[in-house]
N, C-alpha and C positions, 0 to 999 in steps of 0.2 A: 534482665539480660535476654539475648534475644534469644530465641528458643526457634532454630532448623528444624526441617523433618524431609525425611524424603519418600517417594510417593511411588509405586509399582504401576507401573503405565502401558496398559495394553495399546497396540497402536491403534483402534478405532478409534478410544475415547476422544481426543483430542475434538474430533471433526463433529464426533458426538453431541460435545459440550458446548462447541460455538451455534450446531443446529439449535440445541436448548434454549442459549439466550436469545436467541435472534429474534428482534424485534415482530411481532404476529404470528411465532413458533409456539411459543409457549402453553397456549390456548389447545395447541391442536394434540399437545399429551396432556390434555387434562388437567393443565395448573392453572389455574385461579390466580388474580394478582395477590391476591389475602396469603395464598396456601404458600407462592414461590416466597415471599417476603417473610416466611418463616422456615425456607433452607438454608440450612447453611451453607453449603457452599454457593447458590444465588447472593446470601447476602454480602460474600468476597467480592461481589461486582458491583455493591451498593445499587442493587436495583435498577442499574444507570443503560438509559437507551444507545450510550455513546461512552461507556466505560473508558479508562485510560490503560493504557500495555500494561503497566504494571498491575493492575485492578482484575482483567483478564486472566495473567500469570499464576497471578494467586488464586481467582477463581476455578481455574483450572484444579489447580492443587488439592482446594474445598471438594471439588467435584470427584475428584478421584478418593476421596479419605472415604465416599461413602459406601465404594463397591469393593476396595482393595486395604490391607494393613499401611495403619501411619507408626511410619519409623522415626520420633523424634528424642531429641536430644543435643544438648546446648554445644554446637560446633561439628552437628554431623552433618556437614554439606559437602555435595562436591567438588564446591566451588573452591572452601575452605580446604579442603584435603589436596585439590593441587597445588595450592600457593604456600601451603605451612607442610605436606607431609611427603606429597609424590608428585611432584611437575612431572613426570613422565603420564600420567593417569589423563592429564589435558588432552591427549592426542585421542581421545576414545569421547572425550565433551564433545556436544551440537550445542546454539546458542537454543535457546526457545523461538528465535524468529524463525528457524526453520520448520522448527517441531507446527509453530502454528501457519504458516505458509505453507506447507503440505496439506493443512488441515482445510483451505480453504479463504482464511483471513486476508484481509485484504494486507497487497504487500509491505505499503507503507505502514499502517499501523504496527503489522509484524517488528521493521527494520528497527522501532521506536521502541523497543523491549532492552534490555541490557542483554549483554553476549553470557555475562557471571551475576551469580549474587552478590551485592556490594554490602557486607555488614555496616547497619546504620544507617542507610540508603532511607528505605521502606517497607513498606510488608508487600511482598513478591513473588514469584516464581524467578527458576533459573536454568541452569544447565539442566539438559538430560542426556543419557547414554543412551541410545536406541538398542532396540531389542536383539539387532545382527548384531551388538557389540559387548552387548551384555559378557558371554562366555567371555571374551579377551578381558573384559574387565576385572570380573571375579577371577580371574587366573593371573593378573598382576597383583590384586588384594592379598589371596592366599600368599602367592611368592613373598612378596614387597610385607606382611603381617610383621613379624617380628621387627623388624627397622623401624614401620611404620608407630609403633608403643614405643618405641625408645624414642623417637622424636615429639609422639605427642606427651609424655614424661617430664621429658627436656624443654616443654612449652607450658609445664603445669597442669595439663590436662589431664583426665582418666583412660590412659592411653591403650590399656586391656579393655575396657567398657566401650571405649568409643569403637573400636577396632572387630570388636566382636560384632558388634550390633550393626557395623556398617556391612561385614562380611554376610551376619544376615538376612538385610534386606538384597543383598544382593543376589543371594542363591535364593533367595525367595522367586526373584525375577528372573533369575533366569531358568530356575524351576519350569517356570508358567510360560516360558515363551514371552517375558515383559521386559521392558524396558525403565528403567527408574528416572524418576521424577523430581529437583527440589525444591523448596519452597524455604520463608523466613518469615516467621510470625503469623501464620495459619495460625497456628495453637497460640493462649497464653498460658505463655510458661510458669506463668506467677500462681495462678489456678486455673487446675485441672476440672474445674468441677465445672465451668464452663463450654470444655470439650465436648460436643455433640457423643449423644447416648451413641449412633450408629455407628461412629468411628470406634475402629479397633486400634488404639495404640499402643506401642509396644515402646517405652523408654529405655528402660533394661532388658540386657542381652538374655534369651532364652536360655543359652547354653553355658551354664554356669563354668563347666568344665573349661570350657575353651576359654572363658576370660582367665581361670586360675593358668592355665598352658601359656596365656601369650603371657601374663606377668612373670612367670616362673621363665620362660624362653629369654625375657628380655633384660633379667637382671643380669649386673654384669656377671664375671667369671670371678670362682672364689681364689684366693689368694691363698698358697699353698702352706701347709702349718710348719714351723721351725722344726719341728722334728722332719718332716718329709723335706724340710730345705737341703737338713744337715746330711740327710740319706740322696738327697740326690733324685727326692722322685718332683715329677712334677705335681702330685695333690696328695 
């Protein structure tokens, strides 16, 4: 199954990242074909002098797991969470062709990126929240929290685990002044043990408390007992 994650994205990286690949850049920080051909996140670009948008998107992603915490977990996307939990939260998404057309990229190549994650598509980048929008974002999370587990519940999902964990990469970013990132199939979900040593991932929510708070918030209301029926109270 496909395994999300999303990625704490200071605004230089981007411009960063495409200086790095750039064909005869490489050299001039000291990597060696041998050394880059054993990054991980280079290897998200397949080494390729002429990578594809999505190749790129995801590289990107790679690149960011190695200085910032990887938030994954099976359905934490942004993309996912406006179309299954809060269509309102779209209004605060950028596509990636922006993210990387500020960044320098050439524009067509940019335009050629998808605007969302498409589950099942590819292994990719996608939406990000820019770092001015961070705080509105985290401040519709918290609000929209409880609704948000009752809906991901009602779809099956781990809806206190997912909900936690999304709220904390996002105070993470907005903690730092960052912007957040996501990606699909960076990591394999199937084994971890292939996960790059440098990467910090975090799958489960730090804050144990808060996931017990939003299951407990989100169950329904208890049904008054026959004896409080027959008194008249309501519980």
């Amino acid at each position: 199954m496909e395994l999300y994650s999303l990625h704490p994205l200071p605004e230089e990286e981007t411009a960063v990242f495409l200086q790095r690949i750039a064909p005869g850049e490489s050299s001039a920080y000291g990597n060696t074909p041998a050394g880059l051909a054993s990054q991980f996140w280079y290897r998200k670009v397949a080494g390729s002098p002429q990578p594809r948008p999505s190749d790129l998107s995801l590289g990107l992603a790679g690149w960011l797991a190695m200085g910032q915490p990887v938030f994954a977990h099976q359905g934490l996307s942004l993309s996912s969470w406006e179309a299954r939990v809060d269509r309102g939260s779209g209004m605060l998404l950028r596509p990636p062709s922006r993210l990387f057309g500020d960044a320098g990229l050439d524009p067509a190549i940019a335009r050629a990126m998808p605007i969302r994650i498409e589950g099942g598509d590819a292994m990719m980048g996608g939406a990000y929240v820019p770092a001015r929008l961070m705080r509105d974002y985290l401040d519709r999370l918290e609000q929209h929290s409880e609704r948000s587990v009752r809906r991901l519940n009602e779809a099956d999902q781990d809806g206190p685990e997912l909900t936690a964990l999304l709220l904390q990469a996002a105070r993470y970013a907005d903690a730092h002044g960052f912007g957040l990132y996501e990606a699909v199939d960076l990591l394999d979900g199937s084994d971890p043990g292939t996960w790059p040593a440098e990467a910090r991932v975090i799958s489960r929510a730090t804050d144990r408390a808060e996931v017990e708070r939003l299951r407990l918030a989100s169950l329904p209301p208890k049904e008054p007992s026959l004896i409080a029926r027959l008194l008249g109270r309501k519980r």
